[in-house]
mmCIF file of the N, C-alpha and C atoms, coordinates in Angstrom:
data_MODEL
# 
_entry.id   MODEL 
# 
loop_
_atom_site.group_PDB 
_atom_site.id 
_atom_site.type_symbol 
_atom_site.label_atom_id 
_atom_site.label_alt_id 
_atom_site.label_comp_id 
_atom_site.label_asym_id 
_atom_site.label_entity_id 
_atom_site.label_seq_id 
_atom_site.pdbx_PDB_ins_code 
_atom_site.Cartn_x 
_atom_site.Cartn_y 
_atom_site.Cartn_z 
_atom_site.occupancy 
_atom_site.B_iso_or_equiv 
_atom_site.pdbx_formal_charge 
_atom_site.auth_seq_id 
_atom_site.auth_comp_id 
_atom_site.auth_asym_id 
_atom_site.auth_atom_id 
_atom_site.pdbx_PDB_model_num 
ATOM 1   N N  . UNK A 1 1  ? 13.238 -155.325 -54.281 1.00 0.00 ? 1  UNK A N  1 
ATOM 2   C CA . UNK A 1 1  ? 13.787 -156.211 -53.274 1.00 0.00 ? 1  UNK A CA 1 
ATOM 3   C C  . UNK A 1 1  ? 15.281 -155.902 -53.167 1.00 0.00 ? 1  UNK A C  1 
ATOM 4   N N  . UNK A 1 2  ? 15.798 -155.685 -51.866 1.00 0.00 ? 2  UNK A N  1 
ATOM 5   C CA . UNK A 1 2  ? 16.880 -155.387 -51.849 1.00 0.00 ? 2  UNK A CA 1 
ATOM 6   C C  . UNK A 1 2  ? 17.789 -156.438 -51.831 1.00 0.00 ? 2  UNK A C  1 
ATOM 7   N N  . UNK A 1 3  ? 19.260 -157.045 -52.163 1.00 0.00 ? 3  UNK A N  1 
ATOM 8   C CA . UNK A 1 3  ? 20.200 -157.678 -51.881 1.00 0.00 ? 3  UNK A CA 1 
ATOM 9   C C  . UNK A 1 3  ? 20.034 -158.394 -50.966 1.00 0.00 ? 3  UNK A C  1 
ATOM 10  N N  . UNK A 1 4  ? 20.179 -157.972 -49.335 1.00 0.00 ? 4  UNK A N  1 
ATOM 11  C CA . UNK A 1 4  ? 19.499 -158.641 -48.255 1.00 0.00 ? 4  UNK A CA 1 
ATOM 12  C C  . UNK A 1 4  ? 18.476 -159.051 -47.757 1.00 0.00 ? 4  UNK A C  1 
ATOM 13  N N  . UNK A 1 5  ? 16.959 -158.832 -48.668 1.00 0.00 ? 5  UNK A N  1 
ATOM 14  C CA . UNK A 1 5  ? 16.049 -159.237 -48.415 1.00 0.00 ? 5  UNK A CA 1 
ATOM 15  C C  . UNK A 1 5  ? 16.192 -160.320 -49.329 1.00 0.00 ? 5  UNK A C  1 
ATOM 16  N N  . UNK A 1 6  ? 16.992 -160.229 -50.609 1.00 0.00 ? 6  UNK A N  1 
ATOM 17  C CA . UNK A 1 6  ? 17.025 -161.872 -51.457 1.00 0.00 ? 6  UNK A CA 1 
ATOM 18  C C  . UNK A 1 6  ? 17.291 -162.486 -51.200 1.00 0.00 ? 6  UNK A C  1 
ATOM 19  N N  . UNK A 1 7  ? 18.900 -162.730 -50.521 1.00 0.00 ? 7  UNK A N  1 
ATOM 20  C CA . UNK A 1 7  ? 19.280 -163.603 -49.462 1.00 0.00 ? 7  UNK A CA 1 
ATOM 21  C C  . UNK A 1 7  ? 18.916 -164.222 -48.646 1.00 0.00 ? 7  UNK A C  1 
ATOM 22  N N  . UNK A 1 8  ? 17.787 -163.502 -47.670 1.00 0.00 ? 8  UNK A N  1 
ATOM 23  C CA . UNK A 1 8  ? 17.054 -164.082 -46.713 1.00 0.00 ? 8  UNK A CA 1 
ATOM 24  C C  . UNK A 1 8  ? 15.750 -164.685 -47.351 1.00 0.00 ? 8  UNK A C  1 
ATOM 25  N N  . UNK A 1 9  ? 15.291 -163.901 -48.011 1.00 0.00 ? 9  UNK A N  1 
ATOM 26  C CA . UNK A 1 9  ? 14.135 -165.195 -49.221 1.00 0.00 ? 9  UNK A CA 1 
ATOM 27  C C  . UNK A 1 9  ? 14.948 -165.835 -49.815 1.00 0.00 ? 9  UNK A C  1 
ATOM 28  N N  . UNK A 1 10 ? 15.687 -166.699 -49.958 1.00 0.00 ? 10 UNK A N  1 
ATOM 29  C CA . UNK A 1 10 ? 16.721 -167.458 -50.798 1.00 0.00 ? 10 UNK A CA 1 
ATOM 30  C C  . UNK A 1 10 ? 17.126 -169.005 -49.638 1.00 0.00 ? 10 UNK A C  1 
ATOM 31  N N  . UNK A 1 11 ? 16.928 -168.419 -48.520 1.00 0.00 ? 11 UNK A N  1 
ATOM 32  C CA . UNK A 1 11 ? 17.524 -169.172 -47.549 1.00 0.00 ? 11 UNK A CA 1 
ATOM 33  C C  . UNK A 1 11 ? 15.775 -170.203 -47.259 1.00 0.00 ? 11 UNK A C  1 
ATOM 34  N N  . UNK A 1 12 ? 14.920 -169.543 -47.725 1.00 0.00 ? 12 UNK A N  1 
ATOM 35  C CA . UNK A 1 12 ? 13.834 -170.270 -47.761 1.00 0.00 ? 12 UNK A CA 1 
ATOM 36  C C  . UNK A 1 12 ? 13.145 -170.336 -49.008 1.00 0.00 ? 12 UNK A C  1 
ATOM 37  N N  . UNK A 1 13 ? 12.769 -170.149 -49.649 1.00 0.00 ? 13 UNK A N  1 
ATOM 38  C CA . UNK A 1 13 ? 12.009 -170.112 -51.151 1.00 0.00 ? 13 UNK A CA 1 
ATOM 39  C C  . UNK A 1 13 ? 13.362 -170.320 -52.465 1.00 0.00 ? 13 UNK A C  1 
ATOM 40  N N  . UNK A 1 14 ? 13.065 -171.280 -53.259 1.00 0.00 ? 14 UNK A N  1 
ATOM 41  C CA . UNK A 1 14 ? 14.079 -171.967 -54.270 1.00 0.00 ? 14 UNK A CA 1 
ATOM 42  C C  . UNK A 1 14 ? 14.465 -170.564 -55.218 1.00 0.00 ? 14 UNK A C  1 
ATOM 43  N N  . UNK A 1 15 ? 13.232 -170.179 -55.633 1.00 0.00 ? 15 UNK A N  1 
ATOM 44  C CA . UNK A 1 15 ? 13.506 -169.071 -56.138 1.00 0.00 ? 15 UNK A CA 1 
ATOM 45  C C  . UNK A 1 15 ? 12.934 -167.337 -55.868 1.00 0.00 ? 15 UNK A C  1 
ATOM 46  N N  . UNK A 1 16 ? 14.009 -166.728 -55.486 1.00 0.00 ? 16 UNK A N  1 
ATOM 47  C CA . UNK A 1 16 ? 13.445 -165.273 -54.782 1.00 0.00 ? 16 UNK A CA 1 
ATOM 48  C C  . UNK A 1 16 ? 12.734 -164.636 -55.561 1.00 0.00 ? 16 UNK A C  1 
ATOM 49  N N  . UNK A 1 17 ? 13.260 -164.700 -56.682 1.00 0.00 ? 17 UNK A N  1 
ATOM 50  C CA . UNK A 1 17 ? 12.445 -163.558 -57.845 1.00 0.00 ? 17 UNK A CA 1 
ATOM 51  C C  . UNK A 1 17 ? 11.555 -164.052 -58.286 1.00 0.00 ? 17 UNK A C  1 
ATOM 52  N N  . UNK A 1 18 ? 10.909 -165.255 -58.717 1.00 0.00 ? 18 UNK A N  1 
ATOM 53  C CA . UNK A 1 18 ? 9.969  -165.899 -59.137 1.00 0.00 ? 18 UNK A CA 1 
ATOM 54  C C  . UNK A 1 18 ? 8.741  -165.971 -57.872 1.00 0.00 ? 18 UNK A C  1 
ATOM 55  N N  . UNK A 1 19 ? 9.504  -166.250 -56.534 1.00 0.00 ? 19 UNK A N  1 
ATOM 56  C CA . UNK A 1 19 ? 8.424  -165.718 -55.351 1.00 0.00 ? 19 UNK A CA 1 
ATOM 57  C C  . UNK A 1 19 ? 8.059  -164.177 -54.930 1.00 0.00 ? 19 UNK A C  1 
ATOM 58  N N  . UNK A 1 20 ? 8.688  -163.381 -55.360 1.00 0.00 ? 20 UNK A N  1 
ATOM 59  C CA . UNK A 1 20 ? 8.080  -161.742 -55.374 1.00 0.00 ? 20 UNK A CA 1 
ATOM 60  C C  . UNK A 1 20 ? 7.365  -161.575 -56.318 1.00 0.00 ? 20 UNK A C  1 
ATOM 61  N N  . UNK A 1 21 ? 7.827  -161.769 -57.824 1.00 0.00 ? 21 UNK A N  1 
ATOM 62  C CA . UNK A 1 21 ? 7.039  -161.461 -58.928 1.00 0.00 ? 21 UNK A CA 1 
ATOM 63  C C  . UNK A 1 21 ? 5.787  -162.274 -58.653 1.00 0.00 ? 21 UNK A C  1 
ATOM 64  N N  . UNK A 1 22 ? 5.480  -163.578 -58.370 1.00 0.00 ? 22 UNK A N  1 
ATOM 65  C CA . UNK A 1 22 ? 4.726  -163.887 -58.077 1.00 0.00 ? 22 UNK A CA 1 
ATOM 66  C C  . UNK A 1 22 ? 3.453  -163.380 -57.174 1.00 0.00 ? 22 UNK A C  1 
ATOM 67  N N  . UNK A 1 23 ? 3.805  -162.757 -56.191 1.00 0.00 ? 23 UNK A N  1 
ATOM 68  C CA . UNK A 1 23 ? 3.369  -162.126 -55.332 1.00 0.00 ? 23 UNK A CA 1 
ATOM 69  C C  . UNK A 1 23 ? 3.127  -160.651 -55.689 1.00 0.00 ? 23 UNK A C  1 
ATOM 70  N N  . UNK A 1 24 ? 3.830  -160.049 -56.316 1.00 0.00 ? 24 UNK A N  1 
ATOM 71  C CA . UNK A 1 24 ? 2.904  -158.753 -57.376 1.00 0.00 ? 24 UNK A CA 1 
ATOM 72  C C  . UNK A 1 24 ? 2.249  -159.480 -58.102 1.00 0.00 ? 24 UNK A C  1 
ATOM 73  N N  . UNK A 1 25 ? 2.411  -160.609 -58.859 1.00 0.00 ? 25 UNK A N  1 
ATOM 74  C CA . UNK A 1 25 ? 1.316  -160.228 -59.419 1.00 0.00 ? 25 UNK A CA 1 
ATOM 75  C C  . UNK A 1 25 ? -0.101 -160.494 -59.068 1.00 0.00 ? 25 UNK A C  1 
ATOM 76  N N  . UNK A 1 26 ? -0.149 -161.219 -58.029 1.00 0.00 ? 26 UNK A N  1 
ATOM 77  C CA . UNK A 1 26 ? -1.403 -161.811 -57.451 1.00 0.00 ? 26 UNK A CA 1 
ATOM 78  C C  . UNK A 1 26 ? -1.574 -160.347 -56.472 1.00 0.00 ? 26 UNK A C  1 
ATOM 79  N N  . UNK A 1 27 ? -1.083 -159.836 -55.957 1.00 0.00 ? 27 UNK A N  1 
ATOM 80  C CA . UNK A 1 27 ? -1.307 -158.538 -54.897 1.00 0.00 ? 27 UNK A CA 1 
ATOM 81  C C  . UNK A 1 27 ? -1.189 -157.199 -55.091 1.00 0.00 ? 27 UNK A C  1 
ATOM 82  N N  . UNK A 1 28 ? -0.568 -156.904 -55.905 1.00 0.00 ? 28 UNK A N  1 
ATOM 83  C CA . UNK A 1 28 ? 0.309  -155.560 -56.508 1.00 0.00 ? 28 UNK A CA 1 
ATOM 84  C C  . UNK A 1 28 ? 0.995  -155.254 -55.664 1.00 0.00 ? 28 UNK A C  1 
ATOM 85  N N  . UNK A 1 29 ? 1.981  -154.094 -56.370 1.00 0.00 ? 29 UNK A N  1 
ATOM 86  C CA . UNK A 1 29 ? 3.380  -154.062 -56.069 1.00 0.00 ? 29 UNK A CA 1 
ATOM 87  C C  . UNK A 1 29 ? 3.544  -153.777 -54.207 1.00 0.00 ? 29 UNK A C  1 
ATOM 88  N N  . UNK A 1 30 ? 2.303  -152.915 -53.438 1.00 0.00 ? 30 UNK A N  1 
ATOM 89  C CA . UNK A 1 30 ? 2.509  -152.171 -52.452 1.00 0.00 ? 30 UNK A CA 1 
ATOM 90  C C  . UNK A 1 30 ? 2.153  -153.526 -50.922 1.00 0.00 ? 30 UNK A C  1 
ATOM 91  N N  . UNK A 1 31 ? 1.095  -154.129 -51.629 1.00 0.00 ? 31 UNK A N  1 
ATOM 92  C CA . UNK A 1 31 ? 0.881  -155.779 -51.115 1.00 0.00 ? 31 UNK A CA 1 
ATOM 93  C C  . UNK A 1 31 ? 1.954  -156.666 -51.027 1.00 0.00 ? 31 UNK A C  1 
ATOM 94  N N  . UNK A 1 32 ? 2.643  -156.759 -51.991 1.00 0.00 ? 32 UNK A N  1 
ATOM 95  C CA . UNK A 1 32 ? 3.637  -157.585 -52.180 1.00 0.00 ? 32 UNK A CA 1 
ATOM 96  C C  . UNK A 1 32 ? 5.177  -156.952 -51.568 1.00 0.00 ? 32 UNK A C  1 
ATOM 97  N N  . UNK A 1 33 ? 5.380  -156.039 -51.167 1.00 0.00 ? 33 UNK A N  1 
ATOM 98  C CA . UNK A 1 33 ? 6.289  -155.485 -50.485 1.00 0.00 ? 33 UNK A CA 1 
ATOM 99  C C  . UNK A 1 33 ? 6.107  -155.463 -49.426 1.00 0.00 ? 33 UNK A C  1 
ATOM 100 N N  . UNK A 1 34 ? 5.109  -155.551 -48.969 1.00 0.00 ? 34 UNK A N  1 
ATOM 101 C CA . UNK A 1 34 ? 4.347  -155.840 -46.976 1.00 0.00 ? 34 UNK A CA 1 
ATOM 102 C C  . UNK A 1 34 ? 4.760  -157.081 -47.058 1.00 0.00 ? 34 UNK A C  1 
ATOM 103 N N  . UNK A 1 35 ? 4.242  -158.229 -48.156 1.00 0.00 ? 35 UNK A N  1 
ATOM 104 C CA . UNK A 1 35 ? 4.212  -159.812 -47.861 1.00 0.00 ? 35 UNK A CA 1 
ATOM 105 C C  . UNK A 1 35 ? 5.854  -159.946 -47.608 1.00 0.00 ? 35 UNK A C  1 
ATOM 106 N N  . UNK A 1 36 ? 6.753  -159.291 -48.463 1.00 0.00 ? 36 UNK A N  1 
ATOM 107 C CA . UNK A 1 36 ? 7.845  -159.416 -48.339 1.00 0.00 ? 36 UNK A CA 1 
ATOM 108 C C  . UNK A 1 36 ? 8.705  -158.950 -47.457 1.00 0.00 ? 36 UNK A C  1 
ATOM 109 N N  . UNK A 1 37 ? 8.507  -157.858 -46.842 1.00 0.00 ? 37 UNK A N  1 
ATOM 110 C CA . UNK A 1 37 ? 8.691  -157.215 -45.279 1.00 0.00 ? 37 UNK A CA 1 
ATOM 111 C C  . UNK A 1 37 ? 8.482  -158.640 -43.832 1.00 0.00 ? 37 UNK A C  1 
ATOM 112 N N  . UNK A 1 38 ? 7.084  -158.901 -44.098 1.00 0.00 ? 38 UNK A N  1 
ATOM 113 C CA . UNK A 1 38 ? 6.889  -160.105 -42.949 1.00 0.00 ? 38 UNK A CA 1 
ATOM 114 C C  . UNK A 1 38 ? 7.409  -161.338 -43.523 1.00 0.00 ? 38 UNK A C  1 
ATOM 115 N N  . UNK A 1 39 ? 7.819  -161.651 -44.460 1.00 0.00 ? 39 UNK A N  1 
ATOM 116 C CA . UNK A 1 39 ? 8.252  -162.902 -44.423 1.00 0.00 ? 39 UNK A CA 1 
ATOM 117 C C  . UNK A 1 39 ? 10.026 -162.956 -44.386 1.00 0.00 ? 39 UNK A C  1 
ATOM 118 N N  . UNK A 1 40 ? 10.663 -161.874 -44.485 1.00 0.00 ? 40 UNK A N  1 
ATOM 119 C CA . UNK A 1 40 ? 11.975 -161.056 -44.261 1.00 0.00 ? 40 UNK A CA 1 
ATOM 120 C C  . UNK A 1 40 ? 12.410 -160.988 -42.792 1.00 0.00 ? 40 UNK A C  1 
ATOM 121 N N  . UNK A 1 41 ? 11.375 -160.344 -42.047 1.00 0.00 ? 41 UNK A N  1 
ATOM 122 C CA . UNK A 1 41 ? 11.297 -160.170 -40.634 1.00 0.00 ? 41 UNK A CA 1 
ATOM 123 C C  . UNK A 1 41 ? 11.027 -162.002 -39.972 1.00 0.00 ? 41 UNK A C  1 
ATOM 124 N N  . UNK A 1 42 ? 10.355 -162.544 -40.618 1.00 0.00 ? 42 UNK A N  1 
ATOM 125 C CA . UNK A 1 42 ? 9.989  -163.600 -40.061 1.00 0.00 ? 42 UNK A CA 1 
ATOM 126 C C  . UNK A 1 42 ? 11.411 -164.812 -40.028 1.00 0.00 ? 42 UNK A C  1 
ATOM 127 N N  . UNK A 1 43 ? 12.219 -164.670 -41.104 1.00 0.00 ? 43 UNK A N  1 
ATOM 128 C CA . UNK A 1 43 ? 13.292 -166.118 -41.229 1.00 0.00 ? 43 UNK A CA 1 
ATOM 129 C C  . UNK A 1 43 ? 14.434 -164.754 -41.128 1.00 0.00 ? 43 UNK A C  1 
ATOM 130 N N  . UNK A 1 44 ? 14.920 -163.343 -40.590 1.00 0.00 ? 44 UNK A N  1 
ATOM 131 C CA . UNK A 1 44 ? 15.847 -163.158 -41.010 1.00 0.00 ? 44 UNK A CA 1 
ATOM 132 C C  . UNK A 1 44 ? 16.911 -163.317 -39.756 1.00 0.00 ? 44 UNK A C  1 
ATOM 133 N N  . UNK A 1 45 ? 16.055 -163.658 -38.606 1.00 0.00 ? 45 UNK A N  1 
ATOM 134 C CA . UNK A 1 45 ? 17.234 -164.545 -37.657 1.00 0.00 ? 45 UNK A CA 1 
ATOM 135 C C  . UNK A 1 45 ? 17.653 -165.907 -37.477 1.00 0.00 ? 45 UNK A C  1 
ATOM 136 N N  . UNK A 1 46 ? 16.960 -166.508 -38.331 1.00 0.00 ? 46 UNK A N  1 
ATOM 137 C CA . UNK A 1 46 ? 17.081 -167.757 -38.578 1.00 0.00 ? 46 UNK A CA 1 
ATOM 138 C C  . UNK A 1 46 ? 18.021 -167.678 -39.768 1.00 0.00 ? 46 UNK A C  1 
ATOM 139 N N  . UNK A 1 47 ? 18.238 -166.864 -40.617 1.00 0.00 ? 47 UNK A N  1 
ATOM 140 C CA . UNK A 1 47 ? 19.292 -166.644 -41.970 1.00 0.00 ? 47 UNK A CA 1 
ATOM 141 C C  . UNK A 1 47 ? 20.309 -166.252 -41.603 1.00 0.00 ? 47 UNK A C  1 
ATOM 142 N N  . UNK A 1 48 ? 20.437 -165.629 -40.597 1.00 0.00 ? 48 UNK A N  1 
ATOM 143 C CA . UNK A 1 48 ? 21.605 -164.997 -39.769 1.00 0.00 ? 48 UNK A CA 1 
ATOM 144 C C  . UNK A 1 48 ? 22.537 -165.585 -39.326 1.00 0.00 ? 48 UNK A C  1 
ATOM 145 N N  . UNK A 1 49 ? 21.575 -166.907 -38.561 1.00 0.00 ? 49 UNK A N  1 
ATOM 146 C CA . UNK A 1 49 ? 22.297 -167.943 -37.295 1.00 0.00 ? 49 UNK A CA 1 
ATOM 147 C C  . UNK A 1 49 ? 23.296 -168.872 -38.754 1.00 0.00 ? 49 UNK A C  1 
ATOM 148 N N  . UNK A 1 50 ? 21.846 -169.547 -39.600 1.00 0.00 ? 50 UNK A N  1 
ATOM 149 C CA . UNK A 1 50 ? 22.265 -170.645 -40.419 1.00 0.00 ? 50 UNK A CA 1 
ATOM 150 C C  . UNK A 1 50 ? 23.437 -169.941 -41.376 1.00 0.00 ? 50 UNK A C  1 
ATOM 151 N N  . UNK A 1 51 ? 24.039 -168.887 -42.016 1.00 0.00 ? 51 UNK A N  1 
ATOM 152 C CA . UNK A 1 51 ? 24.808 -168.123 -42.765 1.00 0.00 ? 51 UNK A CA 1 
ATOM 153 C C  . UNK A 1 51 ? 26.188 -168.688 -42.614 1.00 0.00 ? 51 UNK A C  1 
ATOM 154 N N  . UNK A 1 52 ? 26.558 -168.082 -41.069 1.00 0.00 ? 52 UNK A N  1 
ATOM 155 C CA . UNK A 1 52 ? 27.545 -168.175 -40.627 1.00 0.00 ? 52 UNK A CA 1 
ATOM 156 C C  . UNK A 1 52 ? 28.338 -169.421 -40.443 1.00 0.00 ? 52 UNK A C  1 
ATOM 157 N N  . UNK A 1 53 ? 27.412 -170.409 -40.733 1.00 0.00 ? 53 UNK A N  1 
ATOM 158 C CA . UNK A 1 53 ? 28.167 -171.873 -40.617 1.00 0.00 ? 53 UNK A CA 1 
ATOM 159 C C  . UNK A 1 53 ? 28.486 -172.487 -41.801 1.00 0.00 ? 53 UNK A C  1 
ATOM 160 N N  . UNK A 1 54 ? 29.974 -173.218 -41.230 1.00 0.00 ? 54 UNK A N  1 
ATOM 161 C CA . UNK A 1 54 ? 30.737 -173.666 -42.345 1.00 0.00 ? 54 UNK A CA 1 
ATOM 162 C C  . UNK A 1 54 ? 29.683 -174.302 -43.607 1.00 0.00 ? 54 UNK A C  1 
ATOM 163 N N  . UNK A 1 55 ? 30.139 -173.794 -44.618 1.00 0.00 ? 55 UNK A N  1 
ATOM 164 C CA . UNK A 1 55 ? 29.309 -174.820 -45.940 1.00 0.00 ? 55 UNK A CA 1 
ATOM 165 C C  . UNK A 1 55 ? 27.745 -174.453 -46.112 1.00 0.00 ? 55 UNK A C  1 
ATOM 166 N N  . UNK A 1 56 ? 27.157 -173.131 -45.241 1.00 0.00 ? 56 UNK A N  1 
ATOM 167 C CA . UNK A 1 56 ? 26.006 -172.636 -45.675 1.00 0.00 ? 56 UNK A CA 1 
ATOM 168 C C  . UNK A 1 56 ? 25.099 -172.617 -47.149 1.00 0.00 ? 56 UNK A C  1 
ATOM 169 N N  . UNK A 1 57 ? 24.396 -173.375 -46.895 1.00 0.00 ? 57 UNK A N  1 
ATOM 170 C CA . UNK A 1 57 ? 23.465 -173.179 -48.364 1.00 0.00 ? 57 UNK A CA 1 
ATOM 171 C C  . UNK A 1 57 ? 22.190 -172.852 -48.586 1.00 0.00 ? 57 UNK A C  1 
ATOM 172 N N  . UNK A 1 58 ? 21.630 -172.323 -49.230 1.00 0.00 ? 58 UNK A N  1 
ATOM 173 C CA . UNK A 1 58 ? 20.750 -171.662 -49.509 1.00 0.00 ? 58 UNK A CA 1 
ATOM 174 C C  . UNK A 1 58 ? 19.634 -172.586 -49.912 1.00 0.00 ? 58 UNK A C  1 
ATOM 175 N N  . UNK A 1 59 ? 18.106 -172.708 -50.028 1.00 0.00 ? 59 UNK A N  1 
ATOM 176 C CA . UNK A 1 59 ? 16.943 -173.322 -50.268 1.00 0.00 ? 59 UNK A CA 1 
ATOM 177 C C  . UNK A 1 59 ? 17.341 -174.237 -51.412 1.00 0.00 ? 59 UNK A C  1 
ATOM 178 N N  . UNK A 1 60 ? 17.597 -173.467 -52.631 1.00 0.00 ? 60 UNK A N  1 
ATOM 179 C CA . UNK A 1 60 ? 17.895 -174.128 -53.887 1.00 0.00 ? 60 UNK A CA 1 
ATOM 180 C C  . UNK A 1 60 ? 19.405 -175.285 -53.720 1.00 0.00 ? 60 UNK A C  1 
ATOM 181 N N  . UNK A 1 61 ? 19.944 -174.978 -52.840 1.00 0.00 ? 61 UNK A N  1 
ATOM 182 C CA . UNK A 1 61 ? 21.354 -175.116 -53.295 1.00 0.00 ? 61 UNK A CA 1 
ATOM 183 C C  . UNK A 1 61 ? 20.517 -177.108 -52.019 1.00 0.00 ? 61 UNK A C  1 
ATOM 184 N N  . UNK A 1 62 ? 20.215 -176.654 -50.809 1.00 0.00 ? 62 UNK A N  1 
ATOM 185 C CA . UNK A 1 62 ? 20.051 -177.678 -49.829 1.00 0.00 ? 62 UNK A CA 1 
ATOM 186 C C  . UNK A 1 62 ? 19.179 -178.335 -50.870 1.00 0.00 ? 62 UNK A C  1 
ATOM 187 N N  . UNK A 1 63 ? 17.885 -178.265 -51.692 1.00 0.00 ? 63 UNK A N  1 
ATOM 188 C CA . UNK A 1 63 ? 17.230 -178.938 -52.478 1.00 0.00 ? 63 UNK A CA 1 
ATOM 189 C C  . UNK A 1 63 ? 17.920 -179.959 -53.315 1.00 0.00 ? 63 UNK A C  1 
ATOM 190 N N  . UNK A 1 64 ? 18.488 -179.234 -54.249 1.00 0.00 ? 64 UNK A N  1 
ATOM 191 C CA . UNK A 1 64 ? 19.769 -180.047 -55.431 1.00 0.00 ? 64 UNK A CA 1 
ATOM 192 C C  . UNK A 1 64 ? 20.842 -180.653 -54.378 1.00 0.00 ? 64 UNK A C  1 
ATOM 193 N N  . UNK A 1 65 ? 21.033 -180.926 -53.096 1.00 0.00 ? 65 UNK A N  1 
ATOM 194 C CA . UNK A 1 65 ? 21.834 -181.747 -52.573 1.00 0.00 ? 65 UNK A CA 1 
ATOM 195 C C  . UNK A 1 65 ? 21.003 -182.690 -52.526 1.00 0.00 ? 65 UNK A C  1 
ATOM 196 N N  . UNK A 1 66 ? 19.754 -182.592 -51.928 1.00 0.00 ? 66 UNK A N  1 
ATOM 197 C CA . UNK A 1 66 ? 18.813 -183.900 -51.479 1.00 0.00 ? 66 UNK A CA 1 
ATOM 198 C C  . UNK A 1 66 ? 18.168 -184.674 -53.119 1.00 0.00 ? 66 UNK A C  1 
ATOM 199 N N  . UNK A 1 67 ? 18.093 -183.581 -53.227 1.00 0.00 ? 67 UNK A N  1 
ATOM 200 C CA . UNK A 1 67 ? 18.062 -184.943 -55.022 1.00 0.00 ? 67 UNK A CA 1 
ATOM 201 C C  . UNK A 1 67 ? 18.579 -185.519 -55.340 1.00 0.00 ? 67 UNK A C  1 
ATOM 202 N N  . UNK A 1 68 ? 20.405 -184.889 -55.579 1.00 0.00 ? 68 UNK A N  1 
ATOM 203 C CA . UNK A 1 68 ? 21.311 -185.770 -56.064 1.00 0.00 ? 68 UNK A CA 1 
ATOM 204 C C  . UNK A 1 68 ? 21.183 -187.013 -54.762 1.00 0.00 ? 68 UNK A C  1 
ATOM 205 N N  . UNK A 1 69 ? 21.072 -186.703 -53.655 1.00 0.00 ? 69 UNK A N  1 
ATOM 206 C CA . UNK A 1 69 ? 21.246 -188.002 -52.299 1.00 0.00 ? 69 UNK A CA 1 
ATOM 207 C C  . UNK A 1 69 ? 20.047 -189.117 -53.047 1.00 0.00 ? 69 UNK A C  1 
ATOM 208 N N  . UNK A 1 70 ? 18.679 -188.912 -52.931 1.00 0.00 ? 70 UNK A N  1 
ATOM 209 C CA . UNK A 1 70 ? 17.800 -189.027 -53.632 1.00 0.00 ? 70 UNK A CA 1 
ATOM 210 C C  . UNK A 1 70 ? 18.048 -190.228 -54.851 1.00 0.00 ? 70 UNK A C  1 
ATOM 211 N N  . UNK A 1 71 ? 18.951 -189.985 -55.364 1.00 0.00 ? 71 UNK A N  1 
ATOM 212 C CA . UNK A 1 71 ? 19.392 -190.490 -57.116 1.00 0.00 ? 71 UNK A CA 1 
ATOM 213 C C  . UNK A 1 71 ? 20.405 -191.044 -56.815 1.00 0.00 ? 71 UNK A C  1 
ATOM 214 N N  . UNK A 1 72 ? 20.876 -191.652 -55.781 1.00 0.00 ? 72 UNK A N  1 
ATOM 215 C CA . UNK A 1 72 ? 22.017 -192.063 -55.943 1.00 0.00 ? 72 UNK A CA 1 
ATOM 216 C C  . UNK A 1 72 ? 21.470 -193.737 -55.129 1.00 0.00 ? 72 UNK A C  1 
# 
């Protein structure tokens, strides 16, 4: 997985590496690089738009805001 494909799985899935590895291991490696191609292609203009704006955060990062909101 390259840098920019983590990013853009990052902007949707909490955790990138735990959702690829995941995905080898249920598919193997050549499966799981297609799944990761279309789901790359699928949010990476939507990662693009949302990036650029002030205070951008990522899946994990928007999650742990709504908890702490959540807990308070």
């Amino acid at each position: 997985m390259t840098n920019d494909e983590k990013k853009i799985l990052a902007h949707i899935v909490v955790d990138p590496d735990a959702w690829y590895n995941h995905a080898v291991s249920w598919f193997g490696q050549e499966l799981a690089d297609q799944h990761l191609a279309v789901k790359v292609a699928k949010y990476k203009d939507q990662y693009d738009g949302e990036k650029v704006k002030p205070g951008y955060k990522n899946r994990l990062e928007r999650d742990q805001e709504e908890e702490l909101k959540r807990k308070k």
